[in-house]
N, CA and C of each residue as an Amber inpcrd file, in Angstrom:
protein
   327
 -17.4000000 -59.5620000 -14.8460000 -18.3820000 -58.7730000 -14.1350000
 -17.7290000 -58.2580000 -12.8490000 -17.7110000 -57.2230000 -12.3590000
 -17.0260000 -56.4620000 -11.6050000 -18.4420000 -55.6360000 -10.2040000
 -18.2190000 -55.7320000  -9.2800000 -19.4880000 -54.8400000  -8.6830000
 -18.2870000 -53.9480000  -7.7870000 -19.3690000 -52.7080000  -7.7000000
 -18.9730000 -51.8910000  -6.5670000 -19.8980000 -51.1620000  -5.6140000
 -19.5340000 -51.4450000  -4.3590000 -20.9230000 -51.1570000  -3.2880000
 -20.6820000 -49.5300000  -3.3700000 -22.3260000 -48.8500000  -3.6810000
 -22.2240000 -47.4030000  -4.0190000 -22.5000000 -47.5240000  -2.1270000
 -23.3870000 -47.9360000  -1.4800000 -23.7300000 -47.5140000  -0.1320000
 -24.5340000 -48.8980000   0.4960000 -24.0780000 -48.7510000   1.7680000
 -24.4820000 -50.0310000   2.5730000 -25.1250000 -49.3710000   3.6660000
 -26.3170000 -49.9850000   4.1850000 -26.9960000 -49.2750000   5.7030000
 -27.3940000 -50.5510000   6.6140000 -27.2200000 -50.4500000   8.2320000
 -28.2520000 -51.5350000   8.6270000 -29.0800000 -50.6530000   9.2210000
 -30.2180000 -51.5200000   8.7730000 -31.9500000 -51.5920000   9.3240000
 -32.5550000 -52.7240000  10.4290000 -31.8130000 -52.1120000  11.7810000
 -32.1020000 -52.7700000  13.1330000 -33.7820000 -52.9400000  13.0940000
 -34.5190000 -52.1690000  12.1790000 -35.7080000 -52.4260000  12.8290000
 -36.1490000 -54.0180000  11.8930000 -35.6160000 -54.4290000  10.7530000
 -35.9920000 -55.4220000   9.8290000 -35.0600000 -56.2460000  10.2160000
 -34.0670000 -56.4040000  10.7820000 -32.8980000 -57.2610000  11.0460000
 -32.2540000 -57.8220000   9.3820000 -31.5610000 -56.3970000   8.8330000
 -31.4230000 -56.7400000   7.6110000 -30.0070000 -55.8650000   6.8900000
 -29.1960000 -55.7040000   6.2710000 -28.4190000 -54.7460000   5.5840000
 -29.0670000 -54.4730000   4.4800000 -29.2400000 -53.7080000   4.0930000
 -29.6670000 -52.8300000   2.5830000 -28.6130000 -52.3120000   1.9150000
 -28.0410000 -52.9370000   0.5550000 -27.0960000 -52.8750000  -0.0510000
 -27.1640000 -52.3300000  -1.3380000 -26.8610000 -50.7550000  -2.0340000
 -26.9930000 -50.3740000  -3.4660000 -25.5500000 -50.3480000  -3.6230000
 -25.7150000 -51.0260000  -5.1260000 -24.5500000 -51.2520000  -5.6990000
 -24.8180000 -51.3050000  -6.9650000 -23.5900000 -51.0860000  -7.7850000
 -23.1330000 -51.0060000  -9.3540000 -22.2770000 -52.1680000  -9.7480000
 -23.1790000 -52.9130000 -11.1270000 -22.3710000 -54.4920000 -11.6940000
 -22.2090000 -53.7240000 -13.1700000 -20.7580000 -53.9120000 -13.0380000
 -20.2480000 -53.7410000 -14.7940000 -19.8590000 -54.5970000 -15.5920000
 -20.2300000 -54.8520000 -16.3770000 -19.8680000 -56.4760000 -17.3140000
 -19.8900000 -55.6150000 -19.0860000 -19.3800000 -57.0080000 -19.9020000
 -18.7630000 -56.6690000 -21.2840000 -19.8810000 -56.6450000 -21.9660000
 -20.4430000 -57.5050000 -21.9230000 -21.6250000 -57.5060000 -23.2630000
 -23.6850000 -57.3070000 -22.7360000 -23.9150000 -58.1290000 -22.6950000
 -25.2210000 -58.3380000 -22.0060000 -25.8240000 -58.1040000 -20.6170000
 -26.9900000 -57.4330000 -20.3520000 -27.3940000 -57.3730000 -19.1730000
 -27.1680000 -58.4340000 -18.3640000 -26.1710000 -59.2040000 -17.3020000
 -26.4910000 -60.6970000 -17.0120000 -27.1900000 -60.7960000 -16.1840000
 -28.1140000 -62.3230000 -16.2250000 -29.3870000 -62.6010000 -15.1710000
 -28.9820000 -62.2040000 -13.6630000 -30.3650000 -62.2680000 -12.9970000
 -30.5970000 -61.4130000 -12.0910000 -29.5930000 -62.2860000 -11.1240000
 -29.4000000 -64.0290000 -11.6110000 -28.6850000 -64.6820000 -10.5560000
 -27.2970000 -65.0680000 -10.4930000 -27.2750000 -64.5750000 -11.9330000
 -25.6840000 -64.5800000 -11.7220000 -24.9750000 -63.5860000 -11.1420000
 -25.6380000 -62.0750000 -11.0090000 -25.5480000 -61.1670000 -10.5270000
 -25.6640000 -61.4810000  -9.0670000 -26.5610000 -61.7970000  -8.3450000
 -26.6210000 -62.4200000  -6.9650000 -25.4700000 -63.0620000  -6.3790000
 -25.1530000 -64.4100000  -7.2210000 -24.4800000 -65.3670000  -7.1220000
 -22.6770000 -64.3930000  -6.6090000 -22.4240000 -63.7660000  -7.9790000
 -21.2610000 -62.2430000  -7.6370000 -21.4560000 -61.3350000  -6.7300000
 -22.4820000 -61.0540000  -6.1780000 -23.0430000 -60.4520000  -5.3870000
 -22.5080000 -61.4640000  -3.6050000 -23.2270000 -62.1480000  -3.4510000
 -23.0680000 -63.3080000  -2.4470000 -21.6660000 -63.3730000  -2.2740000
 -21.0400000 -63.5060000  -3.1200000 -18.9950000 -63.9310000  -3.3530000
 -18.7560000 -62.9370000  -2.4920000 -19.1830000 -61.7560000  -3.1730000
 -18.4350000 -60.0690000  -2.8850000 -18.3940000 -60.2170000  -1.5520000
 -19.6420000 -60.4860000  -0.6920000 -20.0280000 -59.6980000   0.2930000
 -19.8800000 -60.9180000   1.9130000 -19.2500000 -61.8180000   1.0430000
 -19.3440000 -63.1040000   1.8500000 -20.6850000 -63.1680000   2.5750000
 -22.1440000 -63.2370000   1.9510000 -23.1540000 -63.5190000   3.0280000
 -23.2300000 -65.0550000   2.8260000 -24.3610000 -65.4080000   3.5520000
 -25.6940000 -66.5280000   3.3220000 -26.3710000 -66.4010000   2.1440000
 -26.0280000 -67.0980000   1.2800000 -26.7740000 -67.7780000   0.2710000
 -28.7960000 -67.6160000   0.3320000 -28.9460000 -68.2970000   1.3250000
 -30.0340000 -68.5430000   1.8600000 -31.0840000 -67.2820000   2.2530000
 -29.9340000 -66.2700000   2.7060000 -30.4180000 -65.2620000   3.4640000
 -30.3300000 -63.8250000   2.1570000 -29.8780000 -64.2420000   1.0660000
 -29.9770000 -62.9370000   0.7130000 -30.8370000 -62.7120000  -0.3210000
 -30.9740000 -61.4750000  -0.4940000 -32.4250000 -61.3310000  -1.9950000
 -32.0550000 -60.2220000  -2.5790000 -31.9140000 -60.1120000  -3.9260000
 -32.0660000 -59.3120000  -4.7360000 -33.3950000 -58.9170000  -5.3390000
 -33.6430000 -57.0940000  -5.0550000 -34.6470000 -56.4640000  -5.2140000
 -34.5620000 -56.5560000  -6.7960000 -34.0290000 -55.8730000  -7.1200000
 -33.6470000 -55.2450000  -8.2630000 -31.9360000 -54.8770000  -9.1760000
 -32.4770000 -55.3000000 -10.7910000 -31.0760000 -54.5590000 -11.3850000
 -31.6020000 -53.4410000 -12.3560000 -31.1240000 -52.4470000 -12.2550000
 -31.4860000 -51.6100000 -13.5240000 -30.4770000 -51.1840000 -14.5990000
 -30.1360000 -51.7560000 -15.7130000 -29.7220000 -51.0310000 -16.4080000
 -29.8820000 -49.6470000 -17.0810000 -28.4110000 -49.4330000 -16.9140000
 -27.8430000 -47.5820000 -17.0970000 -28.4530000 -47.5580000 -18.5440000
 -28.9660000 -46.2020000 -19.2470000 -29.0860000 -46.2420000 -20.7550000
 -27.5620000 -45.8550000 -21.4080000 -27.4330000 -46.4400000 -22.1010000
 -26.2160000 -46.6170000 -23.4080000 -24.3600000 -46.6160000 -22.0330000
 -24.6080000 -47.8040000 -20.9100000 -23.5700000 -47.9040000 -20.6080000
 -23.3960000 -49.4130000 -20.8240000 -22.4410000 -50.0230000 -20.5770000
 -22.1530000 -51.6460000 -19.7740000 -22.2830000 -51.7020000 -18.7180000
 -23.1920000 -51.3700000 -17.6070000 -23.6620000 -51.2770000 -16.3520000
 -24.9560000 -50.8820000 -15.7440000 -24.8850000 -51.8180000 -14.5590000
 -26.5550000 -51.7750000 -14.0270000 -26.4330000 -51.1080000 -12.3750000
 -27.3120000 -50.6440000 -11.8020000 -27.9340000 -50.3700000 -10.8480000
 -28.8540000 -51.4550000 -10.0590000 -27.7690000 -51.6810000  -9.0060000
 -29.0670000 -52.8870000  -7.8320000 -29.1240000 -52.5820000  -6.5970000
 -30.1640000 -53.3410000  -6.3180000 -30.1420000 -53.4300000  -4.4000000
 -30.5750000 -54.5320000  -4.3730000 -29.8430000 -54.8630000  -3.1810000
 -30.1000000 -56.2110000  -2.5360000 -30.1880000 -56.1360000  -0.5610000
 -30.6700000 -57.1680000  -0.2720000 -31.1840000 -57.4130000   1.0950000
 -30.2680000 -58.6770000   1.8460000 -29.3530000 -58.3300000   2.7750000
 -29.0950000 -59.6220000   3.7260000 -29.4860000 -59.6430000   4.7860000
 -30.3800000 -60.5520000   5.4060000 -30.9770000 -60.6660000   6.2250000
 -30.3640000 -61.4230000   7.4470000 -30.5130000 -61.0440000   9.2920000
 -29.3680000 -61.8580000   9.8690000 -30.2340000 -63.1850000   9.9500000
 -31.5250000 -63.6070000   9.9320000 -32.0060000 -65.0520000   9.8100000
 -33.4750000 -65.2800000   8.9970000 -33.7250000 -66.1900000   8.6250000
 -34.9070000 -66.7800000   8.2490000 -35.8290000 -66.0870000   8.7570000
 -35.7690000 -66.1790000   9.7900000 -37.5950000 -65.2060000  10.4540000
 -37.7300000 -63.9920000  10.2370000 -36.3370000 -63.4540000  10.2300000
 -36.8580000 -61.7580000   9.4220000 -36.5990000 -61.6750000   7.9760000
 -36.4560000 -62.5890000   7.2100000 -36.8560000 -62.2290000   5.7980000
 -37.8740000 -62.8650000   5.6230000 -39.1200000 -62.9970000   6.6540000
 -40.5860000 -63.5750000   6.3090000 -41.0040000 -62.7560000   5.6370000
 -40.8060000 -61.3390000   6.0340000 -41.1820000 -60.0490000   5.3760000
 -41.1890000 -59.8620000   3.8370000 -40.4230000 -61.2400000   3.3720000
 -40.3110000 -60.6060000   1.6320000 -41.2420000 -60.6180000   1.1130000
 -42.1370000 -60.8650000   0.1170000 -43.0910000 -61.4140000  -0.6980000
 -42.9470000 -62.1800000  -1.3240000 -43.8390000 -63.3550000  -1.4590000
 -43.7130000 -64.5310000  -2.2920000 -42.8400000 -64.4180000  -3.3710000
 -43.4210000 -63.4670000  -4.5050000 -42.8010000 -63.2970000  -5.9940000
 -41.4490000 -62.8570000  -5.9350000 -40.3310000 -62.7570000  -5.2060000
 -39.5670000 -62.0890000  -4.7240000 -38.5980000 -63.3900000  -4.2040000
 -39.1890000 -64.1250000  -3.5920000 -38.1800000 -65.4440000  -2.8430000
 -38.6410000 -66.3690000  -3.9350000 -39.6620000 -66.3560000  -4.8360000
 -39.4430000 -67.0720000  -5.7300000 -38.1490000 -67.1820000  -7.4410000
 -38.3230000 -65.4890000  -7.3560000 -37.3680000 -64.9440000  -7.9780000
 -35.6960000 -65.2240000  -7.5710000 -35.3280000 -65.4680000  -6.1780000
 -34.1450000 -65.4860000  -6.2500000 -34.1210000 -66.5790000  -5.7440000
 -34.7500000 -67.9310000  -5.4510000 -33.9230000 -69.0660000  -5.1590000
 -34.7120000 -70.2280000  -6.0320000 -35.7740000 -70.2700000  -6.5580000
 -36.1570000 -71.0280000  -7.5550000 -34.7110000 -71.4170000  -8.7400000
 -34.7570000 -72.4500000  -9.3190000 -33.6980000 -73.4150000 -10.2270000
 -34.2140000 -72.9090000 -11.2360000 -33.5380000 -72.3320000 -12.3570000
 -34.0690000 -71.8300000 -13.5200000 -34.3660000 -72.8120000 -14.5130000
 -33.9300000 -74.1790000 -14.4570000 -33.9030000 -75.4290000 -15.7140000
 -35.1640000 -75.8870000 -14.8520000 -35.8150000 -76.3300000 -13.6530000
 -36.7630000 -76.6410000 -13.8020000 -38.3400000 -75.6970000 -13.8160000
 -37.7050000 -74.5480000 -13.5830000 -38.5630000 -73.2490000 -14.6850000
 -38.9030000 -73.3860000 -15.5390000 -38.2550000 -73.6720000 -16.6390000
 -38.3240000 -74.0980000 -17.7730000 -39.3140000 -75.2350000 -18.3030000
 -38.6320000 -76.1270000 -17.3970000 -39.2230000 -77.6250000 -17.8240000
 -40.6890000 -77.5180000 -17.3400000 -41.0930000 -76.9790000 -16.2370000
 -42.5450000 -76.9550000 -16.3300000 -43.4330000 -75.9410000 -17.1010000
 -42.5950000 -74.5670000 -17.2610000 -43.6020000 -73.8310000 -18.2370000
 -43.8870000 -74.8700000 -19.7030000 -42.3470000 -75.4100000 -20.2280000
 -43.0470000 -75.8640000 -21.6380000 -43.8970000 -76.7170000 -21.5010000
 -43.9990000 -77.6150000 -20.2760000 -45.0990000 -78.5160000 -20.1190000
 -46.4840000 -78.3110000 -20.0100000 -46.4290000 -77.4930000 -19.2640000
 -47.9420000 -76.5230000 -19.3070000 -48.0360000 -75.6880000 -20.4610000
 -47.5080000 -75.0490000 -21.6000000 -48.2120000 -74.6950000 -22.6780000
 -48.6000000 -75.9690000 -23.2410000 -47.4780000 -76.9510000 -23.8330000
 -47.6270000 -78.1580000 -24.4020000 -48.7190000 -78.9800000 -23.8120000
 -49.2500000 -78.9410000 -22.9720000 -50.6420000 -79.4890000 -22.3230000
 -51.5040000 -78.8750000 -22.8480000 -51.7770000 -77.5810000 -22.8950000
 -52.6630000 -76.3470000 -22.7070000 -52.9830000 -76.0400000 -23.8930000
 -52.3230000 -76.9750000 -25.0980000 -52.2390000 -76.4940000 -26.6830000
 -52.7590000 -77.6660000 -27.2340000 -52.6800000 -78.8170000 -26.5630000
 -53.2280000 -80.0530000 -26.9470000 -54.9590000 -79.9860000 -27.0150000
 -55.6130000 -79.2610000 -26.1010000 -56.5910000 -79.3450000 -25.7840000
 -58.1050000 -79.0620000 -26.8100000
């Protein structure tokens, strides 16, 4: 997986960089966090501090379209929205483990 920053801006008024960029990889769209995770490497940020908006895959290429957000601290990425900071720092295996638990509850009934 390969990225290349199409354009970078800072936004003094959000205390934030706004980052669009292009991820090219061999086979499959890859998840939004492994993309992050390559993302984070690239750009040497904070882990903590950064969020991915969005990836879009190109039609009929091996490549996607993203933006992402680094923020310089905690108090100005209050601004994100829940579904959004849940999306990029939630553990995906215990994702898992509680959805099947809650159908498997929810089916017993």
């Amino acid at each position: 997986m390969k990225i290349k920053i199409l354009s970078e801006r800072e936004n003094p008024l959000l205390d934030r960089r706004e980052i669009k960029f292009r991820v090219r990889y061999e086979e499959a769209t890859p998840p939004i966090k492994a993309v992050r995770s390559k993302l984070i490497a690239f750009l040497s940020s904070d882990e903590k501090l950064t969020i991915m908006n969005q990836i879009k895959p190109e039609f009929g290429k091996t490549s996607a379209l993203g933006y992402a957000k680094v923020y310089k601290d905690e108090k100005a990425m209050e601004i994100e929205p829940a579904h959004r900071i849940k999306k990029n720092f939630e553990k995906l295996g215990s994702e898992k483990g509680e959805s099947e638990d809650k159908s498997i509850s929810g089916g017993e009934k």
